[in-house]
N, C-alpha and C positions, 0 to 999 in steps of 0.2 A: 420477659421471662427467659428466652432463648438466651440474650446478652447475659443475664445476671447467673444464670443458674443451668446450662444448657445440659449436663449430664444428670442433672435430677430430671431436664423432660425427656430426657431419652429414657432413662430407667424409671419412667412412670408408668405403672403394671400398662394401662390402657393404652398408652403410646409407644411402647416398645419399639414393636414393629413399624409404626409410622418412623418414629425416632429412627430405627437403622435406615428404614428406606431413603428419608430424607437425608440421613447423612451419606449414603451412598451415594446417592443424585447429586449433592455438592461436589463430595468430591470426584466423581467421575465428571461432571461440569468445568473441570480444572486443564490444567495446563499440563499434570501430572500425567490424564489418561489420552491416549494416542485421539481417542474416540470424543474425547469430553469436546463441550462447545465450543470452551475457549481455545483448544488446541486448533480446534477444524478452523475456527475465525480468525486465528495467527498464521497459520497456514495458507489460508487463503491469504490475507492481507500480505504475504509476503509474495506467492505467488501474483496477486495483482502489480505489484511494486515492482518486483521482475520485468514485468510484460510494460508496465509503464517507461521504465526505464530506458529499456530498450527499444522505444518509441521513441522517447525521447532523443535518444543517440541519434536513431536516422534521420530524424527533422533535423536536428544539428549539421548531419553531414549534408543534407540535402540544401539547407542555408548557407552553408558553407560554400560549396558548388557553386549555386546559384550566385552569392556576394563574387566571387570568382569573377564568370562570364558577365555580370551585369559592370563589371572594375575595368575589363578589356572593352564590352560595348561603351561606353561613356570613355576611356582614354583613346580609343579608335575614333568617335564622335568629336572631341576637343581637338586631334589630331587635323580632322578635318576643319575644323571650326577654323584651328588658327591659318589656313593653306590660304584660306577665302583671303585674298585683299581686301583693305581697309575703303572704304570710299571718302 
């Protein structure tokens, strides 16, 4: 009924007010209102996405570092390796 015909159940004497309520609650549910669910859950979602990110950056630089000093231990190591005579 709602799909087919939604402004005859709103303006149906006995649903009136359910009908505004409901439609208010949609669309303050929306993206529209600062307050609505869907705003708060995109906002969060972004703000998580942030924080992720930025997580992510420092594990990178931290692998990065690390691939580094582990590039100088193992050519310091081989360094050594080839010094040894053969037997």
């Amino acid at each position: 009924m709602l799909n087919s015909d939604y402004s005859g159940v709103v303006a149906f004497p006995e649903c009136e007010q359910w009908g505004r309520t409901f439609t208010t609650m949609l669309n303050n549910a929306g993206t529209g209102s600062a307050k609505g669910i869907l705003s708060l859950a995109l906002n969060s979602n972004s703000n998580i996405e942030s924080t992720l990110n930025a997580e992510i950056s420092r594990e990178d630089s931290l692998i990065s570092a690390q691939q580094k000093s582990l590039t100088a231990e193992l050519n310091a190591a081989n360094q050594i390796m080839q010094a040894i005579p053969n037997c």
